[in-house]
C-alpha positions in Angstrom: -4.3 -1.2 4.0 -3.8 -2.9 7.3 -6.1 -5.4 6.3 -4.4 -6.0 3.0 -1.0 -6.8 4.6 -2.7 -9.1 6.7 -3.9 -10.6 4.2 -0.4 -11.5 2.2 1.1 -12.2 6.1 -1.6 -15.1 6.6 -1.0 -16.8 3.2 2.8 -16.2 4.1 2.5 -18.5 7.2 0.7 -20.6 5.2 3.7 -21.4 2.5 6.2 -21.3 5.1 4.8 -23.7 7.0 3.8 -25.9 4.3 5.2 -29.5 4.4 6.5 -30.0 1.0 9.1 -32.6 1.3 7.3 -35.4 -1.3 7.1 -32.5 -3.7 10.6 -31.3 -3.4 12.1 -34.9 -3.9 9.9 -35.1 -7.3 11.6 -32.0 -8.0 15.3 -33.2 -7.0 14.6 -36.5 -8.1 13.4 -34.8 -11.9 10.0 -36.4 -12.1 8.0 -33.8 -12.8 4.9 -35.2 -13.6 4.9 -36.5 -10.1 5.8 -33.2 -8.8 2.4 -31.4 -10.5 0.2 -34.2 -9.0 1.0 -33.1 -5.5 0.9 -29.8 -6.4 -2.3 -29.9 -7.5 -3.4 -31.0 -4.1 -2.1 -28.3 -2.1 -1.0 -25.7 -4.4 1.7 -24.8 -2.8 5.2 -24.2 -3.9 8.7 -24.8 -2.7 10.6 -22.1 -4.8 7.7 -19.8 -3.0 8.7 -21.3 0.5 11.7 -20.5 -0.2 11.9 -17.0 -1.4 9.4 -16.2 1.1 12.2 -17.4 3.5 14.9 -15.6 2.1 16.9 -19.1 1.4 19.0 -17.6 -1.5 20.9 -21.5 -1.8 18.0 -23.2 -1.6 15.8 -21.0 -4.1 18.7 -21.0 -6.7 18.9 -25.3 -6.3 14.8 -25.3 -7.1 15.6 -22.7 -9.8 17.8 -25.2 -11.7 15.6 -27.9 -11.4 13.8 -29.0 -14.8 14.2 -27.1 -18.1 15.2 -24.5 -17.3 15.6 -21.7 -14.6 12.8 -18.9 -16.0 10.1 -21.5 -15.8 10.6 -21.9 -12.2 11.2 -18.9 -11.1 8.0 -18.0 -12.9 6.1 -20.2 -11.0 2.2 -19.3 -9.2 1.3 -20.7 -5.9 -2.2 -21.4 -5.2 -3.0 -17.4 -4.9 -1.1 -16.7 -8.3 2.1 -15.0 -6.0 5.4 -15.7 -7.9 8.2 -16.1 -5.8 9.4 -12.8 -6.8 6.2 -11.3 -5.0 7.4 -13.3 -1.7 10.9 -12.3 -1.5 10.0 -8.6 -2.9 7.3 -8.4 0.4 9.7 -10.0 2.8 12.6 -7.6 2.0 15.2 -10.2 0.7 17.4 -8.2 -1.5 19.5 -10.9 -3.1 16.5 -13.2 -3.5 15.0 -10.7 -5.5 18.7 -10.0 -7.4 18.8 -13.7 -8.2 15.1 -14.2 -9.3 15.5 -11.1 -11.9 18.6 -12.4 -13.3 16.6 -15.5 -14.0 14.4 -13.6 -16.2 11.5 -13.6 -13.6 8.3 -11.6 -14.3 9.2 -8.2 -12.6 5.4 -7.0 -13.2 3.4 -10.7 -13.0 0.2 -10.3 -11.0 -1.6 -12.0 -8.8 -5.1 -12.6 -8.2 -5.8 -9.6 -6.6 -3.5 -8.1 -9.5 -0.8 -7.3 -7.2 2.7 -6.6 -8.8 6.0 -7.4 -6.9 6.2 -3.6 -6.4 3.1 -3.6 -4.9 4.1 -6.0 -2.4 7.7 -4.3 -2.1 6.4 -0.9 -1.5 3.9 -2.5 1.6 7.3 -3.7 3.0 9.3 -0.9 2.6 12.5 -2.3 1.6 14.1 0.3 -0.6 16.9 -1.8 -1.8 14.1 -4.4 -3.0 12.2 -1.5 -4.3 15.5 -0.2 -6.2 16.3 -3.8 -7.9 12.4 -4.3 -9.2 12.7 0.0 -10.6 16.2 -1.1 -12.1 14.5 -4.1 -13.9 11.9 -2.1 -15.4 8.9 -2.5 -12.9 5.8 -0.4 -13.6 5.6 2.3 -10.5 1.8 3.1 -11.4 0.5 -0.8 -12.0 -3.0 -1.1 -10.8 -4.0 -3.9 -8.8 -8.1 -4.9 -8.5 -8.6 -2.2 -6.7 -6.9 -0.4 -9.0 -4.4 0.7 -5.9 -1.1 1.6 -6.8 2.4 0.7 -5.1 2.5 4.4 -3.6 -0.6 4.5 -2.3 1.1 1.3 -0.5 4.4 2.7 0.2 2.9 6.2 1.4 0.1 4.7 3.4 2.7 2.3 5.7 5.2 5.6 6.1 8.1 4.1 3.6 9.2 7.9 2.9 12.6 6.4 1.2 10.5 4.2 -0.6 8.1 6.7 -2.0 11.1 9.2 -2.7 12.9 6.3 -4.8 9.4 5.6 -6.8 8.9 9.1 -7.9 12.4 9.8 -9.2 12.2 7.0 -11.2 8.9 8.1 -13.2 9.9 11.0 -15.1 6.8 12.4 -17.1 4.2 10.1 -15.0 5.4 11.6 -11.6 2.1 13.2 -11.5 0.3 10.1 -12.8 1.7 8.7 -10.1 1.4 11.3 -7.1 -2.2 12.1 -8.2 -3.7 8.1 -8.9 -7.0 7.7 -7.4 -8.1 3.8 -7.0 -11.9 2.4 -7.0 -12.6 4.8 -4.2 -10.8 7.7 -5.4 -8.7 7.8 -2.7 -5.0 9.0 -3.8 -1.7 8.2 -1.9 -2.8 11.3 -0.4 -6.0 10.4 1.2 -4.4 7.3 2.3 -0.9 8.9 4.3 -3.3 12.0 5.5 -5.2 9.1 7.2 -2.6 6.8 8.6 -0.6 10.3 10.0 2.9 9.9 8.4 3.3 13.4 8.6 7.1 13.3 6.5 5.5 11.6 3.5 3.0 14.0 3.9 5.5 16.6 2.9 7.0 14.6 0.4 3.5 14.1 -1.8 2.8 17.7 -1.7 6.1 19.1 -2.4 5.3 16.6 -5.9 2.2 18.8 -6.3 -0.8 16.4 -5.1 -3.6 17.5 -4.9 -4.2 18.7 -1.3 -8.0 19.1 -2.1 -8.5 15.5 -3.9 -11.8 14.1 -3.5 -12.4 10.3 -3.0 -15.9 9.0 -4.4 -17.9 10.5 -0.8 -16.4 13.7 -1.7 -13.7 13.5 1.6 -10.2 15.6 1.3 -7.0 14.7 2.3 -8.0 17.3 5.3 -11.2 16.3 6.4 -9.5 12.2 6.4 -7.0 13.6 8.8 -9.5 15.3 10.6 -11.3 12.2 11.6 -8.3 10.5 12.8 -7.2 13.4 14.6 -3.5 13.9 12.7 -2.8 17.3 14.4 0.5 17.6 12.6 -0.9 16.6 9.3 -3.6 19.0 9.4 -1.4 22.0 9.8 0.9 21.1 7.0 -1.9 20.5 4.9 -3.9 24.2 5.8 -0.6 25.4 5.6 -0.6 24.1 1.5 -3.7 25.3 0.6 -6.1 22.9 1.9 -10.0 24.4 1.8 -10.9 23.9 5.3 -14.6 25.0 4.0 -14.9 21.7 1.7 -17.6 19.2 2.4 -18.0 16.0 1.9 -21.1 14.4 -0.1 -23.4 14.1 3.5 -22.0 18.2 4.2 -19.8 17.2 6.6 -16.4 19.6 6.7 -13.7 19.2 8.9 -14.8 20.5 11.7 -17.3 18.3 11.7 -14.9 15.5 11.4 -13.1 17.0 14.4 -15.4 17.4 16.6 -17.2 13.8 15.7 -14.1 12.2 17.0 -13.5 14.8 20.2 -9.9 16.1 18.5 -9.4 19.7 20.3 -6.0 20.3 19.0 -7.2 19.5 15.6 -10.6 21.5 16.4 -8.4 24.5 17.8 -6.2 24.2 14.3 -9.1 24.9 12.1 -11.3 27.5 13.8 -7.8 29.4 13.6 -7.9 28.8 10.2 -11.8 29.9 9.0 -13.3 26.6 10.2 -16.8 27.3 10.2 -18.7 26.1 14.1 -21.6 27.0 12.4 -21.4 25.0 9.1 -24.5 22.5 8.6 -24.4 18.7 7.6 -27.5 17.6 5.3 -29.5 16.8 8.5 -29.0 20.4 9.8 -26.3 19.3 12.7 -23.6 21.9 13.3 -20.2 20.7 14.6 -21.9 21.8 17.7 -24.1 18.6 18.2 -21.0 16.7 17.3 -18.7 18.0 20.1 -21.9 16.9 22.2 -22.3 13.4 21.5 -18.5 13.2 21.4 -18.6 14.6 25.4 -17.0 17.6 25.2 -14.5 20.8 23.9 -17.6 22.8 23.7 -15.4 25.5 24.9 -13.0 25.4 21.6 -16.4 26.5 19.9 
C-alpha cells in the first residue's frame, strides 16, 4: 500500500516539475496541432500540472482552451491519470468541484485501473471523497489488482473516509466491506496489518468477516499477529476471531507472535485458547519460534 502511494507521489513530482511552457503557449495561442507534437514527446500535461497543484484559476483557463471544456478536462497524461485523479489524490476540493462540473470522467481509469476514488480514498480527503460519491463514483471499482478504494482508505487509517464510503452503498455495503483483491486480502486484512485499530472497529461493526482468508490462508488475526497490533488483536478475539486458524504452511497466530518476539500479543492469545503446542507443517511449535526470535519463553 505504501508502495503504491509512492508510486502516484513519484509520478506527481514528475508532472509538477515538468517544464511545459512551449506546450501551454500552443494551448493559449490555439494551435493545437502544435500543442499534440510536444505532447507526444513528453507526455505530460498542463491541466494535470495544474490540478495536481491545486491551481483552481489556472486549471479552469486550460479548461476553456480548444473546443470545448469536457475534452480537456478529460485529458490522460503519459500514465493515463486525468486531472481529476490528481486533484482527487492531492485533496483539492474545489479542483475536483470544478472538474465534475465540466463533465469530467468521475470513474476513468488509469493504467493500473485506478479510479479517482481510489486515489481520493489513499489521501483521505473526505470532502474530495464526498464530491466524487455525489457525482456518482463507483465505491467498489476494481483497479488491476482488483483493490478497491476501501481497502485504500482503511489501509492508510481514513476512518471518516471509510465511514462516508459505506453509507453511500446501500445494498453493496457488504460487497464492499467483504472485497477480497488478487490476493484475497479484504480491507480487513489490509487495516488489521497497518494497526488502525478505529477503522478496525468500524469494518466489523459492518459485519466483515473477522475470519477472511487471503489466498495463503492468513486471517485478519494472524496479519495482526505478525505485526504485533496488540490493540487490534484484542478487538478482533473479542469479535469472534478463531485464534485456532492456520494458515496454508500451519502457522496460527501464535506462531506469528512469537516469529516476530510480540509478548503482549503472545500473552493476548494464550489467554484466549492459543495453542503453545500447535505444529507448523515442518513440525515447529511456537516454541522454536520464540527461540530464534530470542526470547518470552516464559509467556509459554
Amino acid at each position: 500500500m505504501g508502495q503504491a502511494q509512492s508510486n502516484q507521489e513519484t509520478v506527481g513530482e514528475k508532472v509538477l516539475n515538468a517544464v511545459t511552457a512551449p506546450l501551454a503557449a500552443c494551448c493559449s495561442t490555439r494551435a493545437p496541432a502544435r500543442a499534440s507534437v510536444l505532447l507526444n514527446k513528453k507526455g505530460e500535461l498542463p491541466v494535470c500540472n495544474a490540478a495536481y497543484k491545486g491551481e483552481l484559476s489556472e486549471l479552469q483557463s486550460l479548461a476553456h482552451q480548444g473546443p470545448g471544456r469536457k475534452l480537456h478536462v478529460s485529458e490522460k497524461d503519459a500514465d493515463d491519470n486525468t486531472p481529476l485523479h490528481w486533484a482527487a489524490v492531492r485533496g483539492h476540493a474545489k479542483c475536483t468541484d470544478y472538474l465534475l462540473k465540466c463533465e469530467a470522467d468521475v470513474n476513468a481509469k488509469n493504467k493500473d485501473k485506478d479510479t479517482p476514488m481510489h486515489w481520493a480514498c489513499s489521501g483521505g480527503n473526505v470532502e474530495v471523497v464526498r464530491l466524487l460519491v455525489e457525482a456518482g463514483a463507483d465505491g467498489v471499482a476494481r483497479n488491476s489488482d482488483y483493490t478497491t478504494p476501501l481497502h485504500f482508505a482503511a489501509a492508510d487509517g481514513h476512518g471518516e473516509a471509510v465511514k462516508l464510503l459505506l453509507s453511500s452503498m446501500n445494498y453493496r455495503k457488504q460487497e464492499a466491506v467483504n472485497a477480497a483483491n488478487m490476493d484475497k486480502d479484504t480491507p480487513l486484512h489490509w487495516v488489521a496489518s497497518e494497526g488502525h485499530v478505529e477503522v478496525v472497529k468500524i469494518l466489523l461493526a459492518e459485519k466483515a468477516d473477522v475470519n477472511a482468508c487471503n489466498k495463503d490462508l492468513n486471517t485478519p488475526l494472524l496479519v495482526a499477529c505478525a505485526e504485533g497490533h496488540t490493540a487490534v488483536v484484542k478487538v478482533l478475539l473479542a469479535s469472534g476471531a478463531n485464534v485456532q486458524m492456520y494458515n496454508k504452511d500451519h502457522w496460527s497466530a501464535v506462531h506469528w507472535a512469537c516469529a516476530s518476539g510480540r509478548q503482549e500479543v503472545m500473552k493476548e492469545l494464550l489467554l484466549n485458547g492459543g495453542n503453545p503446542h500447535a505444529k507448523t507443517k515442518k513440525g515447529e511449535t511456537p516454541l522454536h519460534f520464540a527461540v530464534r526470535a530470542g526470547g518470552y519463553l516464559e509467556s509459554l
